[in-house]
N, C-alpha and C positions, 0 to 999 in steps of 0.2 A: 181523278187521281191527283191526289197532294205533289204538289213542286214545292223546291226550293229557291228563292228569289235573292237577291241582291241588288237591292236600291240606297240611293248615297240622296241624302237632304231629308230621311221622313220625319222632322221635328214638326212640319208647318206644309200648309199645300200641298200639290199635289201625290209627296211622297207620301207622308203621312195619309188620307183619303187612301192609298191604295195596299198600305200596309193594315190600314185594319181592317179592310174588307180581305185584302190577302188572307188574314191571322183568323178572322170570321171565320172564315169558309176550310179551315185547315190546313194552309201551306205554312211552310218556314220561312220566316222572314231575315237575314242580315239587315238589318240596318244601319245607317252610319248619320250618327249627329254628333253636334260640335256640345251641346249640355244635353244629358242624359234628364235632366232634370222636367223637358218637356214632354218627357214620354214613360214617366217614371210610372204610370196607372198600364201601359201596355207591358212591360215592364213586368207589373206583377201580377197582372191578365193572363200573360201566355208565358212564362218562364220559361217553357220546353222549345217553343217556335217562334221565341222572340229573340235575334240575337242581335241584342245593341253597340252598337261599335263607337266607339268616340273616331272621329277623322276630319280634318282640313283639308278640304281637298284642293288647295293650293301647297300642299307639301306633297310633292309627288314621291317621295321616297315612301312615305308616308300610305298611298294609296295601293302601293306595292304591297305592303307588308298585309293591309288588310285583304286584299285579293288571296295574298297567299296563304294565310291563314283563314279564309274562309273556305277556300275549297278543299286542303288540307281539312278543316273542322266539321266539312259538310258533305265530303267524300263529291257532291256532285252541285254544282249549283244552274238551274234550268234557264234562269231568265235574271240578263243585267238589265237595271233600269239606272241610267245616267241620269239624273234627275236635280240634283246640287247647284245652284244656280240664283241671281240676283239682277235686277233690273240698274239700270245707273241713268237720269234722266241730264240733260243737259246737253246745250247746244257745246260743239269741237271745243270750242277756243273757252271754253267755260270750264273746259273738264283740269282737274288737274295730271299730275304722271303718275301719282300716285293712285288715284280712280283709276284712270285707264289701265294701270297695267296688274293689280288687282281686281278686274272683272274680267281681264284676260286670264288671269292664272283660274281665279272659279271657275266662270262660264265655258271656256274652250280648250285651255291645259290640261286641267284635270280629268274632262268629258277625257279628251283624246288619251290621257293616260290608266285611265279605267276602263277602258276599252281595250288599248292595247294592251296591257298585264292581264286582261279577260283572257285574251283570246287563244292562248297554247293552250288554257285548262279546257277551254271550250272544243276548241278542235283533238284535241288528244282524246276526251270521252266521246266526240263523233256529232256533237249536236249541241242547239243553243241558241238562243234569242237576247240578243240588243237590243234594249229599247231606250232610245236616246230624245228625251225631253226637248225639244226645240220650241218653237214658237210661229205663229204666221209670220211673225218678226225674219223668220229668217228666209223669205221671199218679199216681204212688202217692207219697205222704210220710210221712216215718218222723219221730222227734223227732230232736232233736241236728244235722239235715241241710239245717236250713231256707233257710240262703242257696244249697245248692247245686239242691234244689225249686226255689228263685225262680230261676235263670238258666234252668233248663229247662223249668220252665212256660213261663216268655216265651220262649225263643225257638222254643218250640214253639205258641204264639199268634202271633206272629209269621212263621213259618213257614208256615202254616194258611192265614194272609190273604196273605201273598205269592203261595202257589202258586195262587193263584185272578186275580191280577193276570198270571200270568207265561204262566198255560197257553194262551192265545191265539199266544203268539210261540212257541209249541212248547217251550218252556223248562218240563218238571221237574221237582219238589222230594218227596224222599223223606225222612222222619224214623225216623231207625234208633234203636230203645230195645231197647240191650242190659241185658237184665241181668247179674249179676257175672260176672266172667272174668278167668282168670289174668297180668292184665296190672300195669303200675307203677302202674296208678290207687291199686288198691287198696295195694299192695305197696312203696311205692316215691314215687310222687308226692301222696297225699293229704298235706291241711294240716289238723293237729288245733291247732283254741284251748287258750289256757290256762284248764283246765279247773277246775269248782271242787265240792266236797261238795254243794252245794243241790242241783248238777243229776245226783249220781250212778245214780238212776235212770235215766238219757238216755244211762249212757258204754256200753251196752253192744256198740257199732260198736267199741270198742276189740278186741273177740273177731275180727271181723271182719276187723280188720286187722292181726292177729297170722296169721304165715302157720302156727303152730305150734296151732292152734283149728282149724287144718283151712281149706282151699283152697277157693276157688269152682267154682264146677262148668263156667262158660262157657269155653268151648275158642276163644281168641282166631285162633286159623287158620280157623277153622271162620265164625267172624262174619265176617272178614272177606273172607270166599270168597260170603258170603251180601250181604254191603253191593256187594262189586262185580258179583256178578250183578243185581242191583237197578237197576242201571244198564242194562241191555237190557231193561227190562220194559217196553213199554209198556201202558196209558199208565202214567206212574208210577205206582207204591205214596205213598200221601201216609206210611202209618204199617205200620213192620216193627220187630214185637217179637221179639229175639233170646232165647232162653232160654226149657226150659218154666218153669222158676221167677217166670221175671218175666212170663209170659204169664198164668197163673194168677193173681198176685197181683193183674195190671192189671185182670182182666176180673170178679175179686171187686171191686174198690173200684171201676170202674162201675158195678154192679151196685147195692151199696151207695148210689150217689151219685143213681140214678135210682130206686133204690127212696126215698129220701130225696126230691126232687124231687115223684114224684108223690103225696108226703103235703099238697102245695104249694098245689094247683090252687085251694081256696075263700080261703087269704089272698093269691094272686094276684092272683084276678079280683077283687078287691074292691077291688082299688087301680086298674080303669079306670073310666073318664068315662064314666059312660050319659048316654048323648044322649035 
């Protein structure tokens, strides 16, 4: 049975991969890009179940209106994919303000306001699936990566306490942490600071994004064959890690993080009130 989907970034990566296998297979696509001009052959592919949207989704008044006129236009929309999103490499004191708080407005503003404008049309029809792009990135941190950590920790805290609000109206939220794959993130759309000698221990993500040091191993078709089936699961997956690379590393640094914790328990308790 054909759905209607709504994903925000499909110009490049993973949106796009799953917008044309979506469009393949007969569902309805909204999609939101910032030039129309990348997707102009889906465009004339699928007229009927292709709906292109132009959106920045650092204008949140802006992600309003497309929410609202997509559900308005589509009478029901099945499955959001938060998807819209940009790498920023560089060590703290490297970054400037203007970096920083433009990959907050992408990566964690806009998620959380696409989500919340989702959500009355989602609960008012009774049902619905969030799927919100995250990264291994937002359990394991590496140096040099810190603002891109901070969008996805939150909005995967975020995410966390929402699907706990949302699961009574039958509404969904999946957080998909892939890790690397052959797409623009790495290749193509990452934002490197102006870097500097103090922090040259930290550039070594430069290798990383040289595609001439050797390619990532996540097979972008493959992920997003796996984020769209995710979408029939019930009850949802709250967390699907793509990649053995990144499933290894996640589940060493909880491990880590709990073995740390429970060294914890007598400077804990010693901070409560005996009565």
């Amino acid at each position: 049975m054909s759905k209607t989907w709504l994903i925000t970034g499909v110009s490049s990566g993973f949106g796009l991969e799953m917008t044309k296998q979506l469009l393949d297979s007969g569902n309805t696509v909204v999609g939101t890009v910032r030039n129309k001009q990348k997707v102009q052959s889906l465009i004339e592919k699928y007229p009927d179940t292709f709906d292109c949207v132009m959106l920045d989704v650092t204008d949140t008044t802006a992600i309003k209106s497309v929410v609202d006129t997509a559900f308005q236009r589509h009478g029901k929309i099945d499955v959001i994919v938060s998807n819209a999103g940009y790498g920023l490499f560089g060590a703290a004191e490297e970054l400037s303000e203007d970096e920083i708080n433009h990959i907050i407005a992408t990566n964690l503003t806009g998620s959380i306001m696409l989500i919340k404008n989702s959500i009355p049309y989602l609960r008012k029809q009774g049902d619905g699936r969030i799927i919100q792009i995250s990264s291994y990135g937002g359990q394991v941190a590496y140096p040099a990566n810190s603002m891109y950590h901070a969008t996805k920790f939150g909005i995967e805290g975020f995410c966390e306490s929402v699907a706990q609000e949302v699961a009574p109206f039958n509404i969904g939220i999946t957080i998909v942490e892939p890790g690397g794959a052959r797409t623009e993130f790495r290749y193509g759309s990452a934002k490197v600071a102006k870097l500097t000698p103090e922090y040259e221990h930290c550039h070594g993500f430069l290798n990383m994004l040289d595609k001439t040091k050797g390619l990532a191993v996540g097979d972008p078709a493959k992920m997003a064959e796996r984020m769209i089936e995710s979408a029939e699961k019930f009850p949802a997956p709250l967390r699907m890690v793509l990649g053995s690379q990144a499933l290894d590393a996640t589940i060493t640094r909880l491990k880590e993080r709990i073995a740390d914790y429970e060294t914890q328990g007598e400077t804990a308790a010693s901070t409560d009130i005996k009565e």
